[in-house]
C-alpha positions in Angstrom: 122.8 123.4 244.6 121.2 126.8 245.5 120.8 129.5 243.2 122.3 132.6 243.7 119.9 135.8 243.2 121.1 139.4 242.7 118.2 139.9 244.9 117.7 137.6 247.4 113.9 136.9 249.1 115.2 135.6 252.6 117.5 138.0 254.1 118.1 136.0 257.1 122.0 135.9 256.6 122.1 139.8 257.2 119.7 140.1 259.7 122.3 137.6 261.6 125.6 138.7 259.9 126.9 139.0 264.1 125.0 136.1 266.0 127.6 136.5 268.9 125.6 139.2 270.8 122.5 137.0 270.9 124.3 133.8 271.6 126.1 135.7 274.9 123.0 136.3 275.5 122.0 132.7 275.5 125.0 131.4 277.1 124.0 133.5 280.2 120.6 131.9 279.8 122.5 128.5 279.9 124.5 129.5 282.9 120.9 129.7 284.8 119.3 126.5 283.9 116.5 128.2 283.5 115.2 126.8 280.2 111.3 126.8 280.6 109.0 129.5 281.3 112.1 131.5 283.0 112.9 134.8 283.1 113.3 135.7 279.4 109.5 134.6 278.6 108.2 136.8 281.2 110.3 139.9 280.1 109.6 139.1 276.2 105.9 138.6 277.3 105.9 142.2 278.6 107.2 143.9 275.8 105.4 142.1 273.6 101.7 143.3 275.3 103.4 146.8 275.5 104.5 146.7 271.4 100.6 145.8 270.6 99.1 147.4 273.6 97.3 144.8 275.4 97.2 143.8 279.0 98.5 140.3 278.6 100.7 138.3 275.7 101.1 134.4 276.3 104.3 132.9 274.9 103.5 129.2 273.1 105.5 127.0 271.3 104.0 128.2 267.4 101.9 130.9 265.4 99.8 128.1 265.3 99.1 127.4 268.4 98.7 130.7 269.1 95.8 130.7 266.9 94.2 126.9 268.4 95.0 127.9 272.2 92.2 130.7 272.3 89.7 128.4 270.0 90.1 125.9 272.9 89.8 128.3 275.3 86.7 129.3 274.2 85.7 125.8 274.5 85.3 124.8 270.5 85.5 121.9 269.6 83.5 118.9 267.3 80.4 119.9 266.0 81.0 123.5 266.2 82.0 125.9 263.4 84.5 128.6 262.3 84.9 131.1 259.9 88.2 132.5 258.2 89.1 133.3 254.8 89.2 131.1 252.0 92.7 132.5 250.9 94.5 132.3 254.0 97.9 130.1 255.0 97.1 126.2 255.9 97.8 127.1 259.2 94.7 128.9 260.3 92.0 126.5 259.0 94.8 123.8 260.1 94.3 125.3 263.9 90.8 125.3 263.9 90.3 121.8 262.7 92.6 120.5 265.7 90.0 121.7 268.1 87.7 119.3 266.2 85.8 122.2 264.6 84.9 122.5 261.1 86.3 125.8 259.4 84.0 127.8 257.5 85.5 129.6 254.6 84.5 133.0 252.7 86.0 134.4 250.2 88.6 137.5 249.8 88.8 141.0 248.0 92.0 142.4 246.0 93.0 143.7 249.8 93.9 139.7 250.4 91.6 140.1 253.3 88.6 138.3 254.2 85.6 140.0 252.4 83.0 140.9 255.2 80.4 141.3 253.1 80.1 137.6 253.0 80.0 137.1 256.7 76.8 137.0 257.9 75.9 134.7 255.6 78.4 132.1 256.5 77.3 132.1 260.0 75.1 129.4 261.2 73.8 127.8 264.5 76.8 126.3 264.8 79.2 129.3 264.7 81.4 130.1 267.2 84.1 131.9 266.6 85.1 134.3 263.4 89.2 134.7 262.5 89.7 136.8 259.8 93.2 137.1 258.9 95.3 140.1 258.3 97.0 138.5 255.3 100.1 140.2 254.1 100.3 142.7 257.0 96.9 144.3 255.3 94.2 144.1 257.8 90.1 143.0 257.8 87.7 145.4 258.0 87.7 145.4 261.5 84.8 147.4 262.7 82.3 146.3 260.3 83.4 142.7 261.3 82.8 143.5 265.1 79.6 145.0 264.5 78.2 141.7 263.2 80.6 139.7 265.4 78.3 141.6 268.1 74.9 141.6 266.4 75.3 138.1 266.7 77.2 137.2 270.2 79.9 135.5 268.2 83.9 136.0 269.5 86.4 137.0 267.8 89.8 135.8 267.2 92.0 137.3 264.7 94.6 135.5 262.8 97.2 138.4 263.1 100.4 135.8 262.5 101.7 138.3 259.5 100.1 141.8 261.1 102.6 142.7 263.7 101.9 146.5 264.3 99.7 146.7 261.6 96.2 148.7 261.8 92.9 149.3 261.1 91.0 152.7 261.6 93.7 153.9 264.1 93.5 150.7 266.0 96.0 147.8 266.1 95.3 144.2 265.1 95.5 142.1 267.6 92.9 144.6 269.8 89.9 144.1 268.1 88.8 140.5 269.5 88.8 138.7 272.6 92.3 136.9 271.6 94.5 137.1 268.6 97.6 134.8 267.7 100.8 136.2 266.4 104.2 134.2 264.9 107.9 134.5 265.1 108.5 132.5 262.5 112.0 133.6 261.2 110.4 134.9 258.1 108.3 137.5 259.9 108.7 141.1 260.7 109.6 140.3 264.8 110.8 137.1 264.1 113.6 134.1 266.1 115.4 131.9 265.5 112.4 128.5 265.1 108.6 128.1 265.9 107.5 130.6 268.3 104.2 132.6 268.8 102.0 135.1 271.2 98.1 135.6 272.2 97.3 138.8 273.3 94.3 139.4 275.0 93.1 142.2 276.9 90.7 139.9 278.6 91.7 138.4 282.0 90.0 135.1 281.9 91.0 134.5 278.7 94.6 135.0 279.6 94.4 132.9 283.0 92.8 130.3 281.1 95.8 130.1 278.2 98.4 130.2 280.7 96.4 126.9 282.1 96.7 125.2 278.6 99.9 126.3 277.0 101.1 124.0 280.3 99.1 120.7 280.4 96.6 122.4 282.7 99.3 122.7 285.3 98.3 125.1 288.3 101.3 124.4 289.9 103.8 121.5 290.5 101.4 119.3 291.9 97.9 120.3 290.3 96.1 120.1 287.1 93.1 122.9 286.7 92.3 121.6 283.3 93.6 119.4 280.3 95.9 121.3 278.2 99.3 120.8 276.2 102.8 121.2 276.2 103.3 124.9 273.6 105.4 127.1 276.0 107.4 129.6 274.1 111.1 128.0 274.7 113.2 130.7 276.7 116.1 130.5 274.2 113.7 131.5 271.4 112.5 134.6 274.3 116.2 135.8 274.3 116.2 136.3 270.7 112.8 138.2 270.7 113.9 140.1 273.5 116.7 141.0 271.0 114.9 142.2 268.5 111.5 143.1 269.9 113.1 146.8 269.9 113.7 146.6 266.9 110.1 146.5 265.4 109.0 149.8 265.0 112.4 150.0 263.1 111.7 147.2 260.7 108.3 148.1 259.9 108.8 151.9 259.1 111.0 150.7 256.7 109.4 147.9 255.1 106.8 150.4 254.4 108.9 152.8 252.7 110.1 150.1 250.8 106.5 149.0 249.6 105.6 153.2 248.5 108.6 153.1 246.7 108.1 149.6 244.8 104.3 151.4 244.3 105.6 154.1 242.9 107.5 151.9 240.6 105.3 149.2 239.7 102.5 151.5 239.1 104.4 153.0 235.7 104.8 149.1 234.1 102.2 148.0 231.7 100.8 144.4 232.9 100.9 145.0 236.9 98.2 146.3 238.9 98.9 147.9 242.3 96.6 146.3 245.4 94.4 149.1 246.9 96.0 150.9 249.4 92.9 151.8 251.8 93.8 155.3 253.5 92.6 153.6 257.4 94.8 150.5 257.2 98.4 150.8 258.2 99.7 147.8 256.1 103.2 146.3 257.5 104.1 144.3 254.6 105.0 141.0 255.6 104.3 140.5 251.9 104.3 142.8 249.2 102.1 141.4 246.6 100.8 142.3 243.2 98.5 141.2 240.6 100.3 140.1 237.3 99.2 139.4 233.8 100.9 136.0 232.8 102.0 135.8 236.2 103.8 132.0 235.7 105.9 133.2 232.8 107.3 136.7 235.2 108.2 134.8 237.9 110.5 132.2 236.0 111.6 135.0 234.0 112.5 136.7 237.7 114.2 133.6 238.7 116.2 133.3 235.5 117.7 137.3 235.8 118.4 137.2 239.4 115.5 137.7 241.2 114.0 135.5 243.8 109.9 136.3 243.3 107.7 134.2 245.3 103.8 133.1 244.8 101.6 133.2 247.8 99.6 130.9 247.2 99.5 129.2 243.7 96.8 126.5 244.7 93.8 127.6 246.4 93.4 126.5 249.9 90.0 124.9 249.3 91.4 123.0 246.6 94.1 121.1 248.0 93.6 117.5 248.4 93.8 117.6 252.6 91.0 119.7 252.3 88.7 118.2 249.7 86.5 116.7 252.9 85.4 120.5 253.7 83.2 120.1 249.8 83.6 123.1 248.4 83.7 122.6 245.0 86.3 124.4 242.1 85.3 128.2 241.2 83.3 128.5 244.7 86.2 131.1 245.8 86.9 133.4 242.2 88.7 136.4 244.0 90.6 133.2 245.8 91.0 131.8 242.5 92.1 134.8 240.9 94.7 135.6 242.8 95.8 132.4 242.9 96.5 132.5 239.3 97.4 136.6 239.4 99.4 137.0 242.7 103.3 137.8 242.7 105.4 138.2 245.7 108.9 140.6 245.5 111.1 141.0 248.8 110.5 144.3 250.5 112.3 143.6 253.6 114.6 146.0 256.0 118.0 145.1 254.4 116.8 146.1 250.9 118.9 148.5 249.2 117.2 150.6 246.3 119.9 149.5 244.1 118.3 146.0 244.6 114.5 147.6 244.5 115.5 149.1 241.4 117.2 145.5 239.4 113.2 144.5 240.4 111.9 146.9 238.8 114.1 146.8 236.3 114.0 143.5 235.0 110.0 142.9 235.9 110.0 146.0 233.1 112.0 144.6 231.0 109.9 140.9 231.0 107.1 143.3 230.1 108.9 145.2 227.4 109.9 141.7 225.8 113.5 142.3 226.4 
């Protein structure tokens, strides 16, 4: 049976309280036939490019793909190299070992981001691509990271999958490199209703080329430029992006109101320490996370009063047994590992009330009271 939480952590349920807009929406769709790569991808493509301000988004079937399609666009594959973060989701090291490459990992500061100080020394001969990943809707040091990126004639792809409308020094991810991959997983801040995802790319080729791969290489009916795959963004899951891709500016103003006000909050309790808030990052908040002394023993306490915490993520990428064959050993990440052991998620979505922020609050102080 599932438990019922004062404060719930998927809100889901209220986001879709009245489905039956979107679902006339789809049984026009349905009326057409016109169930791959059809109108709706085309118009959710557009607005998507406008929302992050690049010439071209590409509809695929995943945020993960939408990470692996540019990697194999850029022709990586088995013997070459790629680095990301050590703290990041199994996803991004999981799309860059389907291209046959090896990932590369460095380790994270306290803004969940990939620390660029490490960079340069991570990259070898065999480098060919760096993803950082904009964590939590925080975002990489971006310029610095181009500035090596450049120094050394290595592209970038960014991992922005949690960083819709998010920014760094004015600029939004998914502009920095020559690609980046975003998801519409339901849990994200523009999100549908199953797998979807989007490459944006301000580069022409690169965009050609995607369009190419996302559809087995197709050129048309009849002719196959290249091998690719079958990850088209499904035009059903394009209606319900189109539904709420106008919504987004929405959602995240309010997500980061939310997050000041659980700063304001969680800044005042003994035992919690706020994440730096750099002044040049605009953070979205896909996840609002903090570090927690005896972290384990708040969250069941959470659980057990009414509140549905979360831990992103409570075993170190590196150290998970699908992994083991990359051989890094135990304590090679600490920041990784410290968060791992420190880190606390809370819900900070749109359809929070403050009465709901506030029971947080409230009974995270009281754990630390010893009530």
């Amino acid at each position: 049976m599932t438990a019922i939480y004062d404060v719930r952590y998927s809100y889901l349920l209220e986001q879709f309280s009245d489905p039956a807009p979107i679902l006339a929406e789809i049984g026009r769709l349905v009326a057409t036939g016109d169930f791959t790569l059809g109108k709706p991808v085309a118009e959710f493509e557009k607005r998507f490019a406008e929302l992050i301000g690049t010439r071209h988004a590409i509809g695929v079937g995943s945020g993960t793909d939408a990470l692996k399609l540019p990697l194999k666009a850029l022709g990586i594959g088995h013997g070459d190299e790629v680095i990301t973060a050590a703290n990041t989701f199994i996803a991004t090291v999981g799309a860059i070992a389907e291209t046959g490459a090896t990932p590369v990992l460095v380790d994270c500061d306290d803004s969940f981001c990939m620390n660029v100080d490490y960079v340069e020394a991570a990259i070898t001969a065999k480098t060919k691509a760096i993803m950082p990943v904009q964590l939590t809707g925080e975002v990489t040091d971006m310029v610095r990271l181009m500035k090596i990126a450049e120094r050394h004639n290595i592209p970038v792809v960014e991992d922005a999958c949690q960083g819709i409308l998010s920014e760094f020094a004015g600029r939004r991810s998914g502009t920095y490199g020559i690609a980046a991959g975003f998801s519409l997983h339901p849990l994200k801040n523009l999100n549908v209703w199953g797998d979807a995802g989007v490459v944006v790319t301000n580069d022409d080729a690169m965009n050609e080329k995607l369009r190419l791969i996302r559809n087995h290489g197709m050129k048309n009916r009849d002719e196959i430029a290249i091998l690719g795959c079958n990850s088209r963004l499904d035009s059903v899951q394009a209606v319900v992006g189109n539904w709420l891709v106008g919504q987004t500016h929405e959602i995240t103003r309010r997500r980061i109101e939310n997050a000041a006000y659980y700063d304001q909050g969680f800044a005042k309790i003994r035992g919690l320490r706020v994440p730096p808030r750099r002044p040049n990052v605009r953070h979205v908040y896909h996840l609002y996370m903090l570090f927690a002394e005896r972290r384990d023993a708040l969250y069941q306490y959470c659980l057990d009063h009414g509140v549905e915490a979360k831990i992103h993520y409570p075993i170190p990428l590196y150290q998970q047994e699908g992994l083991k064959h990359l051989g890094y050993p135990a304590g090679h990440f600490p920041v990784t590992d410290r968060h791992a052991r420190e880190v606390i998620s809370f819900p900070v979505d749109q359809h929070l009330t403050r009465a709901q922020q506030d029971r947080v609050l409230d009974t995270v102080r009281k754990f630390y009271d010893g009530r």
